[in-house]
N, C-alpha and C positions, 0 to 999 in steps of 0.2 A: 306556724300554728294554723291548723283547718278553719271553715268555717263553722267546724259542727262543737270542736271545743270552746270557741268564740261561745255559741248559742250554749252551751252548757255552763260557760262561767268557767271555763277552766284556767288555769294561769300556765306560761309557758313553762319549759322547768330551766332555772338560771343560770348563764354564762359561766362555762369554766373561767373559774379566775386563775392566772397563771403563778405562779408560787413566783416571791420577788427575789429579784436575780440581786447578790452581796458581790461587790466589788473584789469584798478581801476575802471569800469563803467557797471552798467546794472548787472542782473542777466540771465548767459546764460543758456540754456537746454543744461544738460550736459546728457550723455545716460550712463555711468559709473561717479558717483563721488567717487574721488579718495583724501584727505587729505592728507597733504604732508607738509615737511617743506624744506624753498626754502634760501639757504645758498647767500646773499647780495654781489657779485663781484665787479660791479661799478652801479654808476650810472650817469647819464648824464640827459642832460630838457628831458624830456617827456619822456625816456630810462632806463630799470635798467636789466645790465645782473645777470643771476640766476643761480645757481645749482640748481635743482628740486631733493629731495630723497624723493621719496615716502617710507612706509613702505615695506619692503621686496621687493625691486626692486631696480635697477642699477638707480641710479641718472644720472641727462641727464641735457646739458644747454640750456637755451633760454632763450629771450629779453622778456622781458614783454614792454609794449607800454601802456603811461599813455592819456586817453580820456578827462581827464578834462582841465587840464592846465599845460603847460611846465614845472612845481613846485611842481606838484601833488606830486611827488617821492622825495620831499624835505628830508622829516625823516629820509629814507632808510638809515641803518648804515650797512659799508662796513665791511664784516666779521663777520656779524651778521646774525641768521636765521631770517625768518619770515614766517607765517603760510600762505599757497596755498590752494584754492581745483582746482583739476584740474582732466579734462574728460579723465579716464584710456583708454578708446577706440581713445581719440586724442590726444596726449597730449602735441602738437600744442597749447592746449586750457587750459591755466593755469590763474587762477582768483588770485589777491591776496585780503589778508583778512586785514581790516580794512588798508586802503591805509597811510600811514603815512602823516603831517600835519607842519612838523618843532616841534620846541621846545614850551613847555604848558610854557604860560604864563599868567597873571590873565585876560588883555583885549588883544583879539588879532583883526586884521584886517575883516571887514566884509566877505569879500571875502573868509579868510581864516578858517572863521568859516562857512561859505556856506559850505566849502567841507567838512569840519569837522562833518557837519550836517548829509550830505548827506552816508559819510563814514560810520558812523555808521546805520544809516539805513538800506543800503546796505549788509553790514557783517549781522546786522539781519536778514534780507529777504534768505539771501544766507545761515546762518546755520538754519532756519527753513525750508527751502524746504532741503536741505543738510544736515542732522542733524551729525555734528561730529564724528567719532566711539568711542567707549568707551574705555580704556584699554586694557579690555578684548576682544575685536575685536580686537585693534593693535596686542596683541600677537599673536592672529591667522595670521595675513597679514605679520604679521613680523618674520615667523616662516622657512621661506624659509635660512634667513641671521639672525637669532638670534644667541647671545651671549649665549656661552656655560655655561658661569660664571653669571648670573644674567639675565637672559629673560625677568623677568617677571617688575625687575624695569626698563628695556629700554622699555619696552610699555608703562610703567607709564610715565618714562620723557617724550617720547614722545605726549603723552596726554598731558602732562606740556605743551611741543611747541607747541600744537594746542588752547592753552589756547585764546580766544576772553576777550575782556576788560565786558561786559555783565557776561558772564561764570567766572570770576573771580568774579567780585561786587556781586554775588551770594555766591559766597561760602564761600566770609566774611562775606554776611550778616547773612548764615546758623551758623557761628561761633557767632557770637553775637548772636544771637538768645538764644545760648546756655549757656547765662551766662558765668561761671565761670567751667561749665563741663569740657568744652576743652581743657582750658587752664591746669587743673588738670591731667587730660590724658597727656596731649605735655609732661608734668613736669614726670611724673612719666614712660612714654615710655623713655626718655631721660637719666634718674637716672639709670636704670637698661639697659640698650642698651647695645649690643656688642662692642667690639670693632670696627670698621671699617678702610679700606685702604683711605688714606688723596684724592688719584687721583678720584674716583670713586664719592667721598660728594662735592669735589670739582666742580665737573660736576654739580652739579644739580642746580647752579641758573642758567644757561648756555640755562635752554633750557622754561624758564619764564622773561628769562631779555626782551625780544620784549613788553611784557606787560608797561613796563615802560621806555625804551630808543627807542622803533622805534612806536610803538602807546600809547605818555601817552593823558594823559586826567584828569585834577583836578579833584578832588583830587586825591593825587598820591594814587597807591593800593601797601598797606601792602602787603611784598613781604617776610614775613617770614613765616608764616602759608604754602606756597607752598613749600617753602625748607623745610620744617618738612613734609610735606607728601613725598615730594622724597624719603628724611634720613628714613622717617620709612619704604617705599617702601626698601628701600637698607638693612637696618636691616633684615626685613622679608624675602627677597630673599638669604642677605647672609650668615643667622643664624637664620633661623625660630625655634630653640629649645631654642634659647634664647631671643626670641623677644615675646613676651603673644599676643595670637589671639586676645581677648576681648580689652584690649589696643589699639594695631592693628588697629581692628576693630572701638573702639570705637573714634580716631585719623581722622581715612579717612572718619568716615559717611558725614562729610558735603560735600570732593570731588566727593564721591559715588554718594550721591544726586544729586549732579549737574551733574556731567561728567558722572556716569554709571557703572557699573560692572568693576571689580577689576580682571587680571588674576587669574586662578585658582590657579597658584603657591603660589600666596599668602596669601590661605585662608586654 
């Protein structure tokens, strides 16, 4: 403002206010997408505070703000992760991924299958323009704060918590596809497996349970196929002399397919 409009009494004209950005609503332009998984504090109507950990960076809190209705953030289970993308150049600007709906039951309320509708959509439109990283990208993003003892299976779990309900019904349906291959592989990596530490197998439904306690969706999704790709992840990362590549290999091709390239460590 001049000093000539000063002398006239003029008033400046007022701050673009930026339209407020809905956690569970719209696909925004994000100018870095960033996937993250965002650890459930509380939640409150239309409010759910978050821890954000992105891969290889310092987790940071903020509120997500629900656009549809004060219940939208019904599901959100406290002390539960659930999967984010969110704009690494703002990150102000955190999107969550399939907005949770309450509990699957066989008829639910119109209303409530409105958003249910909508939510899914949504998460779609948001990982095809956004397409997920692979494993083998997490390790690279995650290589700042990686584990000295297993690297390469916390990019795999992590890929686990970015798991979408679409990207999962995929990769069973790659599993049937398969007959009775897979199930032969699971059998015979399992027979012959190292030993492993109880803390570390333990983790791995931990970071797939949001597939079924904060967005399910009937029918519920087999949730054991994904604990055997962690456990083999973990095998391979923490005895690859005793874990057989072909096995291995032939275990993860259906997650491969879907989710993408596998750390090097593990190959």
């Amino acid at each position: 403002m001049g000093w000539m409009d000063r002398l006239l009494g003029r008033t400046p004209p007022p701050e673009p206010v930026a339209a407020p950005l809905y956690a569970d609503v719209g696909v925004p332009d994000l100018v870095e997408p960033l996937y993250a998984r965002a650890l459930v504090l509380a939640v409150d109507r239309g409010t759910a505070t978050v821890d954000v950990q992105p891969p290889g960076r310092g987790s940071f809190r903020t509120e997500l703000r629900s656009g549809t209705s004060p219940d939208s953030f019904r599901g959100l289970v406290p002390r539960w992760h659930v999967p984010v993308v969110l704009d690494a150049s703002d990150p102000d600007t955190v999107v969550l991924l399939e907005p949770p709906c309450g509990p699957d039951l066989p008829l639910v309320p119109d209303d409530l299958q409105h958003v249910r509708d909508a939510r899914d959509l949504r998460t779609s439109e948001l990982t095809e323009r956004y397409p997920p990283p692979s494993a083998a990208r997490l390790s690279v993003l995650m290589e700042p704060t990686a584990s000295a003892v297993h690297p390469a299976w916390d990019a795999l779990c992590f890929r686990l918590g970015l798991l979408t309900t679409p990207e999962a019904r995929t990769v069973l349906d790659r599993i049937r596809a398969d007959g009775n291959a897979w199930q032969r592989a699971e059998e015979e990596l399992y027979a012959w497996g190292p030993f492993l530490p109880d803390d570390p197998r333990k983790q791995v439904g931990t970071f797939f349970a949001h597939l079924d306690s904060v967005a399910p969706r009937e029918p519920r999704i087999d949730s054991a196929p994904f604990w055997t790709f962690g456990v083999a992840a973990l095998m391979r990362d923490f005895k690859p002399e005793e874990t057989g590549l072909k096995v291995f290999e032939r275990v993860m091709r259906p997650f491969v397919e879907v989710c993408g390239p596998l750390p090097e460590q593990l190959l």
